[in-house]
C-alpha positions, -999 to 999 in steps of 0.1 A, spaced: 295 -195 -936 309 -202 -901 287 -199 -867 301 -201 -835 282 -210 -802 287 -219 -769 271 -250 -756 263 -262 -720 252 -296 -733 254 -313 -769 227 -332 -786 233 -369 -802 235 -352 -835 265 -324 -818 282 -354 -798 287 -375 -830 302 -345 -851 327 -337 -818 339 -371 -819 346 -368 -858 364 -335 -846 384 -348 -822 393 -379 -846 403 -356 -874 421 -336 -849 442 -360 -840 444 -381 -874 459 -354 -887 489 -350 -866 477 -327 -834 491 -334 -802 460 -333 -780 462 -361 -755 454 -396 -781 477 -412 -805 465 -420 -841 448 -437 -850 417 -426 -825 392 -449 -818 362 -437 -820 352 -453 -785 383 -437 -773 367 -398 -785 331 -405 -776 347 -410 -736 364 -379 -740 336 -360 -752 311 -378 -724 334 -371 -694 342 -333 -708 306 -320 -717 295 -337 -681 323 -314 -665 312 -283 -686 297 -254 -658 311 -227 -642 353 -247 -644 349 -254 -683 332 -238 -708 331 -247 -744 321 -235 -780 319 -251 -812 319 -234 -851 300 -248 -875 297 -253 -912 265 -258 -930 253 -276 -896 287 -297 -894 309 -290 -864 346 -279 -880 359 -266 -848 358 -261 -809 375 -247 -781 377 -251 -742 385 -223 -712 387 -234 -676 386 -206 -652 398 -207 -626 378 -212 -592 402 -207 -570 398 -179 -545 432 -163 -549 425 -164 -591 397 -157 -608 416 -135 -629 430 -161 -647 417 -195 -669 438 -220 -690 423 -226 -726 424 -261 -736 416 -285 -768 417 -257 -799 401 -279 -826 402 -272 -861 390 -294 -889 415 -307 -918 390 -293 -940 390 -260 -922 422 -247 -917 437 -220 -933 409 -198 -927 411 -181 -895 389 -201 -874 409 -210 -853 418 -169 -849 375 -168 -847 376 -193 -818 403 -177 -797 381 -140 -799 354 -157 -789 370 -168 -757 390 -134 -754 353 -121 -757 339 -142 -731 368 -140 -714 368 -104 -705 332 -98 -699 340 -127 -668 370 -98 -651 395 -128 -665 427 -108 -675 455 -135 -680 449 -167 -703 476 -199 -702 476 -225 -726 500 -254 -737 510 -268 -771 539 -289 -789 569 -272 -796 574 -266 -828 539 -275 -842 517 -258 -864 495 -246 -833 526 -232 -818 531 -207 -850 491 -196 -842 498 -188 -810 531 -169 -816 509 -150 -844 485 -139 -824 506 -125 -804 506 -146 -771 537 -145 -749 561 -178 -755 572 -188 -716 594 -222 -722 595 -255 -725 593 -285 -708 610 -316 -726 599 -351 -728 560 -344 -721 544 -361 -742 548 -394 -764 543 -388 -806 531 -420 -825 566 -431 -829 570 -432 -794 594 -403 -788 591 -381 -761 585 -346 -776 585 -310 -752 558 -288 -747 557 -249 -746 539 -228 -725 522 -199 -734 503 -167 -717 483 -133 -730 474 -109 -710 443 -90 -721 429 -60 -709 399 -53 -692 
């Protein structure tokens, strides 16, 4: 079975099983900021300078598998004063070992969830075109914008674009 929780701080135990995340993540082909092969140094920074940043601009959650973390998922709000209607989500993770399953459908109602209950009525996100996260997305029935080519380097060094995405939800 599958929990999923927000945190506001992780333990050692929690910080070591994000950085396997986020080294699976990208091991496996997601574009999500890091080349493969990741270094684990390389995740443990990430994961030290995003839970330090985690308050009222970032929140996070994390699913969990028989006390394993198989997935997590970032929203920024906004904080500006002309939108606080809005937030971006960032960094859907989902395990190699747990696709296929819908959690990364179960992450994205949590934030829709948390989302709402906030007044936040209009979500943006970017992904690579044409990768598997692209076809979630498009699934679950968030609004393609366009694309913007040459954004970010894959492991062969070619520039690949990145597509843009919204969903509006209601209050």
């Amino acid at each position: 079975m599958i929990s999923i929780r927000r945190i506001d701080q992780a333990t050692p135990a929690e910080r070591e099983g994000l950085v396997g995340l986020l080294i699976d993540t990208v091991d496996s082909g997601a574009s999500v900021g890091f080349l493969a092969p990741l270094a684990p140094q390389a995740a443990a920074e990430y994961w030290r300078d995003t839970l330090a940043s985690l308050g009222p601009g970032k929140v996070l959650w994390v699913a969990e598998q028989e006390g394993r973390i198989v997935g997590s998922v970032q929203l920024a709000p906004s904080l500006r004063e002309n939108s606080p209607h809005r937030a971006e989500l960032q960094k859907l993770f989902v395990h190699s070992s747990a696709r296929g399953q819908g959690l990364g459908s179960r992450l994205l109602d949590e934030v829709e969830r948390f989302a709402r209950s906030r007044g936040i009525t209009l979500l943006v996100l970017d992904t690579l075109a044409g990768s598997k996260a692209e076809a979630v997305y498009l699934h679950l029935q968030w609004q393609r914008v366009g694309e913007v080519p040459g954004w970010a380097k894959d492991n062969d060094g070619v520039l690949r674009p990145t597509v843009y995405f919204f969903k509006t939800l209601s209050p």
